[in-house]
ROBA-842423 format. One record per residue: residue in one letter; x, y, z of N, C-alpha, C, CB in turn. Coordinates in steps of 0.2 Angstrom, whole numbers, padded with zeros to 4 digits, always signed. Glycine has a CB too. Example, Ala and Ser with C-alpha at 12.3 -4.5 7.8 and 13.67 -1.06 7.14 Angstrom:
BEGIN
A+0066-0028+0039+0062-0022+0039+0066-0016+0039+0057-0022+0045S+0064-0011+0035+0068-0005+0036+0064+0000+0039+0070-0003+0029
This chain:
BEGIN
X+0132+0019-0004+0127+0023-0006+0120+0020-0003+0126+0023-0014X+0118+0012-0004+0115+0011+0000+0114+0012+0008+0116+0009-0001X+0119+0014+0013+0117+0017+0018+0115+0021+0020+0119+0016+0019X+0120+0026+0014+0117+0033+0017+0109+0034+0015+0121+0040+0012X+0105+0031+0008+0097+0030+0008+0095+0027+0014+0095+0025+0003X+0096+0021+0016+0091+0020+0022+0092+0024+0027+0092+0012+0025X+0098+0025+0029+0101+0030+0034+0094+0036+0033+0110+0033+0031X+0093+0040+0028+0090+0043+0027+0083+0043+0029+0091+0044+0022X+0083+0035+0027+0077+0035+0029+0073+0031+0034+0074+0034+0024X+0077+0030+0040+0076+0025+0046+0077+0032+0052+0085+0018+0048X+0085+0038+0049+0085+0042+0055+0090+0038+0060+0077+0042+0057X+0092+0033+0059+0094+0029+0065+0100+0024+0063+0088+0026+0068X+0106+0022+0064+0112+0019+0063+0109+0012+0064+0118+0021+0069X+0104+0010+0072+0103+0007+0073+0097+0002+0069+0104+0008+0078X+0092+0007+0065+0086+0004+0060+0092+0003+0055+0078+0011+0057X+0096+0008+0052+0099+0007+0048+0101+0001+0046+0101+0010+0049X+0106-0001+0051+0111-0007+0052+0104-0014+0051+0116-0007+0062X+0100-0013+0054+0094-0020+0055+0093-0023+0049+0087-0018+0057X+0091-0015+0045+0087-0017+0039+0092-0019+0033+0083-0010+0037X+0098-0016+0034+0104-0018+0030+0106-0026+0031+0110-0013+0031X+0105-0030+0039+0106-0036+0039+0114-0034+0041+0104-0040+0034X+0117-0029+0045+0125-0028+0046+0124-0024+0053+0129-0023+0039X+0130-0024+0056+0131-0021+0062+0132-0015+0062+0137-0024+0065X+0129-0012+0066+0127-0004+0066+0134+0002+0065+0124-0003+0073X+0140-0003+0066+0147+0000+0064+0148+0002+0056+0155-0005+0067X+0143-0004+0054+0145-0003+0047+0143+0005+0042+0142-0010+0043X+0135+0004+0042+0133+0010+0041+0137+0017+0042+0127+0010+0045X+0140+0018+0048+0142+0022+0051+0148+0024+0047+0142+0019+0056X+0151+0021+0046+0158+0020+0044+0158+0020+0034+0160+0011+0049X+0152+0017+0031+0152+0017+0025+0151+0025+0023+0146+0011+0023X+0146+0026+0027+0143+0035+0026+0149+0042+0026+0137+0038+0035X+0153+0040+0034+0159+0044+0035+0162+0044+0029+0164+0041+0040X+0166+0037+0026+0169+0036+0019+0164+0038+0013+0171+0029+0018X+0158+0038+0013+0155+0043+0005+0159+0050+0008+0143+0046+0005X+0154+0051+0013+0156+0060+0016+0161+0063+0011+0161+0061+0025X+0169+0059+0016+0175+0062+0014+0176+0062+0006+0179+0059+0017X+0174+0055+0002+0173+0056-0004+0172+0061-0008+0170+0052-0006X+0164+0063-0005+0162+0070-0009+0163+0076-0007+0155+0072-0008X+0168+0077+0001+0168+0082+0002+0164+0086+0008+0167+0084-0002X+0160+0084+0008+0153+0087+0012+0149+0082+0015+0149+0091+0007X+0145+0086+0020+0140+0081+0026+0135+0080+0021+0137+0086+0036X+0133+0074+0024+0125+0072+0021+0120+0072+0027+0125+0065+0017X+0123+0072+0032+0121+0070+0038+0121+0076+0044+0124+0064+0040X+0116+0076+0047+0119+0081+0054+0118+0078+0061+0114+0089+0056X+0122+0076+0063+0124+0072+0068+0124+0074+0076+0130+0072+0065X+0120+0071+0081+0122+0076+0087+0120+0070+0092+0117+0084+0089X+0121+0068+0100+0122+0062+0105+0117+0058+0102+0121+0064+0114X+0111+0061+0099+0106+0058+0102+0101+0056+0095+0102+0064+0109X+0102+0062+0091+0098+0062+0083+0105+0062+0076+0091+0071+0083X+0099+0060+0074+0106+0059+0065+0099+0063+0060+0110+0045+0060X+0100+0068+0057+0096+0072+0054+0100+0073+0045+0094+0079+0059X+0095+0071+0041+0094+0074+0034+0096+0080+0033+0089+0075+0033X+0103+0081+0031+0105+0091+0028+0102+0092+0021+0115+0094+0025X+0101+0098+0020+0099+0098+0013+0102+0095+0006+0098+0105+0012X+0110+0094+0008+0114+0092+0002+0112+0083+0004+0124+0095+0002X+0111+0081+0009+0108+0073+0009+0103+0072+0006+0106+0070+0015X+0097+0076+0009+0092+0075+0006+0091+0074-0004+0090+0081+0009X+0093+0081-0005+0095+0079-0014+0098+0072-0013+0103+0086-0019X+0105+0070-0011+0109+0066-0014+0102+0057-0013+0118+0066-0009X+0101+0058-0006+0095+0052-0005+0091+0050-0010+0090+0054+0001X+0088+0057-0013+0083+0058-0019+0087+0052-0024+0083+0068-0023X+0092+0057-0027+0094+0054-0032+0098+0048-0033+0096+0057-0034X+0103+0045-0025+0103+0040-0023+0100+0034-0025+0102+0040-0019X+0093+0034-0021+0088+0030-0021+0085+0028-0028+0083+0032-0016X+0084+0030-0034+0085+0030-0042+0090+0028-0044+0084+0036-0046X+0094+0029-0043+0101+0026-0043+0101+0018-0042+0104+0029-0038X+0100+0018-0036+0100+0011-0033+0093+0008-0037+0099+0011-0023X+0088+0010-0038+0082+0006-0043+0084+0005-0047+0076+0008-0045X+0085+0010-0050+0091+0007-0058+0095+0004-0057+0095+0010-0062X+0101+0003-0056+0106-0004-0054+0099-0009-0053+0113-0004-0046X+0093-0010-0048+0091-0016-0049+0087-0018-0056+0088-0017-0044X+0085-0012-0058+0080-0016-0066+0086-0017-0068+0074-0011-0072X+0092-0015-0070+0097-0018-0075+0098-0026-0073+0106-0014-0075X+0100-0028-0068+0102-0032-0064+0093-0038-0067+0105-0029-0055X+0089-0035-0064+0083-0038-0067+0081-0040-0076+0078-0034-0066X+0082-0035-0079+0080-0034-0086+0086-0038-0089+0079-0026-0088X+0092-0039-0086+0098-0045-0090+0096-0052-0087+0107-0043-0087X+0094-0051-0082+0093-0059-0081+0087-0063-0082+0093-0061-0074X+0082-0058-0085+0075-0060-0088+0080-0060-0096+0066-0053-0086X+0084-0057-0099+0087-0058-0107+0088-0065-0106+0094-0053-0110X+0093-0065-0101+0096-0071-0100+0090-0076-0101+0100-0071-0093X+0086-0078-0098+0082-0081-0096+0078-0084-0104+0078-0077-0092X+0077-0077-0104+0076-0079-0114+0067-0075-0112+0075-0093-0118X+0065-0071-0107+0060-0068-0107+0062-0059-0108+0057-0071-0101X+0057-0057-0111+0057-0049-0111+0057-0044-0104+0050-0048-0114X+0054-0046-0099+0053-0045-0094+0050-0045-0090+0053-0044-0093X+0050-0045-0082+0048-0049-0080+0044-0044-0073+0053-0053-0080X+0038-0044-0073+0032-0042-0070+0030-0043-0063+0028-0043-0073X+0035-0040-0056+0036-0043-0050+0027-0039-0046+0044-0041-0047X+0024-0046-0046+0017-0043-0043+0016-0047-0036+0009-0046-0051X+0015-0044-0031+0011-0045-0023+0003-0045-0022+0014-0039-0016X+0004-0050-0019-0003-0052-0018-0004-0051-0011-0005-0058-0019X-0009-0050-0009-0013-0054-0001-0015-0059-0004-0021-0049+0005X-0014-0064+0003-0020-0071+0003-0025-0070+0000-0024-0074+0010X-0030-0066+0004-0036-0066+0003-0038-0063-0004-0040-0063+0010X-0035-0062-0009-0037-0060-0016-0039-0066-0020-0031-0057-0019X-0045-0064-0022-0050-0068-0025-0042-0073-0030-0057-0061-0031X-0043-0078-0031-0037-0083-0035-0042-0084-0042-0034-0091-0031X-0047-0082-0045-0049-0083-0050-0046-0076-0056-0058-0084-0049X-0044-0071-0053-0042-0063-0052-0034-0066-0055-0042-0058-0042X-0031-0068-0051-0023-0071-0053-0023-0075-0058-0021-0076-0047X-0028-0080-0059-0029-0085-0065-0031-0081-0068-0033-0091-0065X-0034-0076-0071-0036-0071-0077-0029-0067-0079-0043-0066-0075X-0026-0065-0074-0019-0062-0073-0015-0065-0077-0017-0061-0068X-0013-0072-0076-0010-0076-0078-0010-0078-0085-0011-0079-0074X-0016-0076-0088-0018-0077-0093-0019-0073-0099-0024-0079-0090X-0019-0066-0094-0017-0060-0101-0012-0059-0106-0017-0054-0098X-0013-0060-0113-0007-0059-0115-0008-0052-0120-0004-0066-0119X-0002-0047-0118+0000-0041-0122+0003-0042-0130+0006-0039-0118X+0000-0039-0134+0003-0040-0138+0007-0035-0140+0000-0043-0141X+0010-0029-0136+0017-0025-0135+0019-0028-0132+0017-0019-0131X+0019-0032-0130+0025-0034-0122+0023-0044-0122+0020-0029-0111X+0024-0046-0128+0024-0054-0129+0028-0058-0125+0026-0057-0135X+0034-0057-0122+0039-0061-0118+0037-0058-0111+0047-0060-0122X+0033-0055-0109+0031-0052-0102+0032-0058-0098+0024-0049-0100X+0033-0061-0092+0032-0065-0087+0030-0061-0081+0038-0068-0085X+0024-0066-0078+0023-0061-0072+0025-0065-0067+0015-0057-0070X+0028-0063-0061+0031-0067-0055+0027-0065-0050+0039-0067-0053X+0022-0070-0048+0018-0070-0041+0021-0070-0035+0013-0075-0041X+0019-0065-0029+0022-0068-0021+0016-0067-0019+0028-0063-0015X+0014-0069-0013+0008-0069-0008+0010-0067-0002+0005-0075-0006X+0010-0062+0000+0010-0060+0007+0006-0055+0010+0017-0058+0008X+0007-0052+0018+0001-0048+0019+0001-0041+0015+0000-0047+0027X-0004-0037+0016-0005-0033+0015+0002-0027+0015-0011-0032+0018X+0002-0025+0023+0006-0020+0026+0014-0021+0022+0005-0022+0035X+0017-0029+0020+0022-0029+0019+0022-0029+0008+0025-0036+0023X+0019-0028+0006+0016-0027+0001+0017-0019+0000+0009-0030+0001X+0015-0014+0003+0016-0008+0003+0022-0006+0003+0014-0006+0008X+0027-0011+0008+0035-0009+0010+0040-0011+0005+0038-0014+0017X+0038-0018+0000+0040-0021-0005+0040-0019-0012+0037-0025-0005X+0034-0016-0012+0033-0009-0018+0039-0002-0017+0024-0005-0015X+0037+0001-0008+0042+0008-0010+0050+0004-0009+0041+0016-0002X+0050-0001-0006+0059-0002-0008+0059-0006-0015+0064-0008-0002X+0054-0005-0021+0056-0007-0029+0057-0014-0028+0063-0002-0032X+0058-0019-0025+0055-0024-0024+0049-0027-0029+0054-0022-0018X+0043-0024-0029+0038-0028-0032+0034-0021-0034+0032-0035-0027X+0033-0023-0043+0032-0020-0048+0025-0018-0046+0033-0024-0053X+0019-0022-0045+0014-0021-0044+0010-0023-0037+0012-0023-0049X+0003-0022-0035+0003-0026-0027-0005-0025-0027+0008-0022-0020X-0009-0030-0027-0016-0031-0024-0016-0034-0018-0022-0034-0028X-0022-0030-0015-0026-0034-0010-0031-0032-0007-0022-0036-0004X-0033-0034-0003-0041-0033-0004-0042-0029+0003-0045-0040-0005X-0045-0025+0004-0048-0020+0008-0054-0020+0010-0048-0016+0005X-0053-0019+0017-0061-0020+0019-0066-0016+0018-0062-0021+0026X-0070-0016+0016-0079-0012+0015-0079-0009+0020-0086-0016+0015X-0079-0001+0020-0081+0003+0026-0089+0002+0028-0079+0012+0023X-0090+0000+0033-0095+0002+0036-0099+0007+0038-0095+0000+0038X-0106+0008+0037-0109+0014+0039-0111+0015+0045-0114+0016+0035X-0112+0022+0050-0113+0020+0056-0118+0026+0056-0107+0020+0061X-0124+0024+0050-0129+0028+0050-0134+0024+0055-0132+0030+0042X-0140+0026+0060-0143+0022+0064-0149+0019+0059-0144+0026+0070
């Protein structure tokens, strides 16, 4: 199920396979075996392009929730386990004020008493990517000031 989503969303065996960290046979071959499982293409296939059918498309949709969910379960048992309520994956840029973090750090909910928040620092651009693959819960950083190019 996983590959048919990225599949979906790379376009490409070869993004596919990268991003999965596997050889591009695999993708390939995991997708063929959904196919036949369901019955039907998810994929339109020709030398050169691998395109989204409309029955992929839905399944991608509901795939990819699929796959988020298995990861909050997989999250939300190991923060029980932990002995915490849950657990608040937040990205940063560098350059975010760190007095901002320490106030963050600092807030306590009193809906949500056992909250943990788990900090990462990294850049901006990969902060975006971290977020849409459900990765990290939340994500600042800081943005430059549009300049005016009044004379």
């Amino acid at each position: 199920m996983r590959a048919a989503v990225v599949l979906s969303e790379e376009l490409s065996y070869r993004r596919a396979a990268d991003k999965l960290n596997i050889v591009q046979s695999t993708p390939s071959r995991q997708i063929l075996e959904l196919e036949d499982q369901l019955g039907y293409r998810l994929f339109t296939r020709s030398n050169q392009r691998v395109e989204l059918n409309e029955a992929g498309g839905v399944f991608a949709k509901h795939a990819r929730e699929s796959l988020l969910n298995a990861e909050l379960a997989v999250k939300n048992s190991h923060a029980a386990f932990l002995g915490a309520g849950a657990i608040l994956k937040v990205g940063k840029s560098p350059n975010v004020d760190p007095y901002l973090i320490t106030i963050l750090k600092s807030i306590s909910l009193p809906l949500y008493p056992d909250l943990r928040l788990n900090f990462s620092s990294m850049f901006s651009s990969d902060l975006e990517q971290m977020v849409g693959d459900g990765k990290l819960d939340l994500r600042f950083w800081l943005a430059h000031p549009k300049t005016s190019s009044s004379p």
